[in-house]
N, C-alpha and C positions, 0 to 999 in steps of 0.2 A: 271625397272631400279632403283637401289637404290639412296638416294640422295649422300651420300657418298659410292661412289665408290673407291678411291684412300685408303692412308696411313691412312686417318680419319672416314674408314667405319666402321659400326659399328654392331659388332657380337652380338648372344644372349647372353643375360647378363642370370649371373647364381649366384645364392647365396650360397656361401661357408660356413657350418656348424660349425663354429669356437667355439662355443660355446660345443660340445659333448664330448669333452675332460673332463669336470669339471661333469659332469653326473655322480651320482653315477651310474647310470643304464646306457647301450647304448642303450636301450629302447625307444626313444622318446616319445612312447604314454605312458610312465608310469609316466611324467612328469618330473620335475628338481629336486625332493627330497629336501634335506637337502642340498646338494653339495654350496661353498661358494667357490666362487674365489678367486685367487692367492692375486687379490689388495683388495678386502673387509676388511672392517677397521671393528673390532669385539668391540662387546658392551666396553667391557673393555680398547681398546685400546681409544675407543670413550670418556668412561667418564675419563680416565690417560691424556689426551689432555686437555680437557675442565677445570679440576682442572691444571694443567699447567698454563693454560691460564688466570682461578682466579687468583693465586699465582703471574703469572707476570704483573699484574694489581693493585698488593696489595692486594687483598683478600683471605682469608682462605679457603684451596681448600674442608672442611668441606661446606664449604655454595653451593654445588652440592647438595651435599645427605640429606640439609635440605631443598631445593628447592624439591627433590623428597619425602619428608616429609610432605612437605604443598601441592602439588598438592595431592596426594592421601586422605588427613585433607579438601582440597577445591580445590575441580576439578573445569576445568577452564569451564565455561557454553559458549555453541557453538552458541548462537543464535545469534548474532550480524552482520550477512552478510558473503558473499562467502571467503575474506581476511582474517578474523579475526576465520574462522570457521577451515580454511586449517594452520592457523597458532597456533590454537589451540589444534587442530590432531597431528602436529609435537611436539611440546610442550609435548604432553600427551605421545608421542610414546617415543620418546631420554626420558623423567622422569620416566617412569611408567617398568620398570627392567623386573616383572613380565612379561607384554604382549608381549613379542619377544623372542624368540631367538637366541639373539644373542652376548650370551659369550659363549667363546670359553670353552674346557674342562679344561685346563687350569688355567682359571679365577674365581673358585670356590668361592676364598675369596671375591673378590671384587663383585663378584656378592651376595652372604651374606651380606656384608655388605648394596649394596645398595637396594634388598628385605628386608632388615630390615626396615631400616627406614624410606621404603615404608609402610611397615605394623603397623609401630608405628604413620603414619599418618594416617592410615584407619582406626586404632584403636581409633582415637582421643586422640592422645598422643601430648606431648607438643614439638613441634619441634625446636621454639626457645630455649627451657630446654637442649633437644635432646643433642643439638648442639651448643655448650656456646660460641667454639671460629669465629663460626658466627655471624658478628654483622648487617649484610645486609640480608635484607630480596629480592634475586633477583627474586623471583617467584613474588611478592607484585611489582617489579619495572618494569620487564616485562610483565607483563598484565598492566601496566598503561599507557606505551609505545606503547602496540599495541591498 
């Protein structure tokens, strides 16, 4: 005898594949590829946002790409505890252009521009120079913060 018997019984539950539609492959054991959902926000629309968001704060939507200037000049060191290590990783992940994936085909310039002066800070290039009409240094204010 089931405990719900009536209108509130309850059947086997079953999981709907919702996800196989965005599958380059219908393959599941081939994995999920490349394939990028409909709402996935792409690198480019990430940092067009983020410079927005300088801009409507008063600052120079340049002082992004000198922030991924200086992390690449002085990577941010992970040792400090479980918070500070996971806040570290996102930091390096959104800064670091190179290490994802994720500009779209699309977004060629803006991804140039911001592999550049990625590379001008692993070169040991002068990022405050870089980037004149930055006058805040937020990579310097965000690691002080966390």
């Amino acid at each position: 005898m089931a405990i719900w018997e009536d209108q509130f019984a309850r059947g086997k539950r079953e999981l709907h594949n919702t996800t196989q539609k965005y599958l380059i492959s219908n393959d599941l054991e081939s994995g999920y590829g490349n394939a990028r959902h409909p709402n996935d926000m792409t690198a480019g629309e990430l940092y067009l946002a983020m410079e927005n968001l300088l801009e409507a704060n008063g600052i120079d939507k340049t002082c992004l790409m000198r922030s991924v200037c200086e992390l690449a000049h002085h990577p941010i060191s992970e040792d400090h505890g479980y918070s500070y290590h996971l806040l570290a990783k996102l930091l390096t992940f959104i800064l670091t252009p190179s290490q994802h994936d994720g500009f779209d085909e699309n977004e060629k310039e803006c991804r140039d521009r911001y592999e550049h002066a990625e590379q001008v800070g692993f070169l040991s290039g002068n990022c405050e120079q870089m980037f004149p009409y930055c006058e805040v240094n937020l990579l310097e204010s965000i690691t002080k913060f966390i």
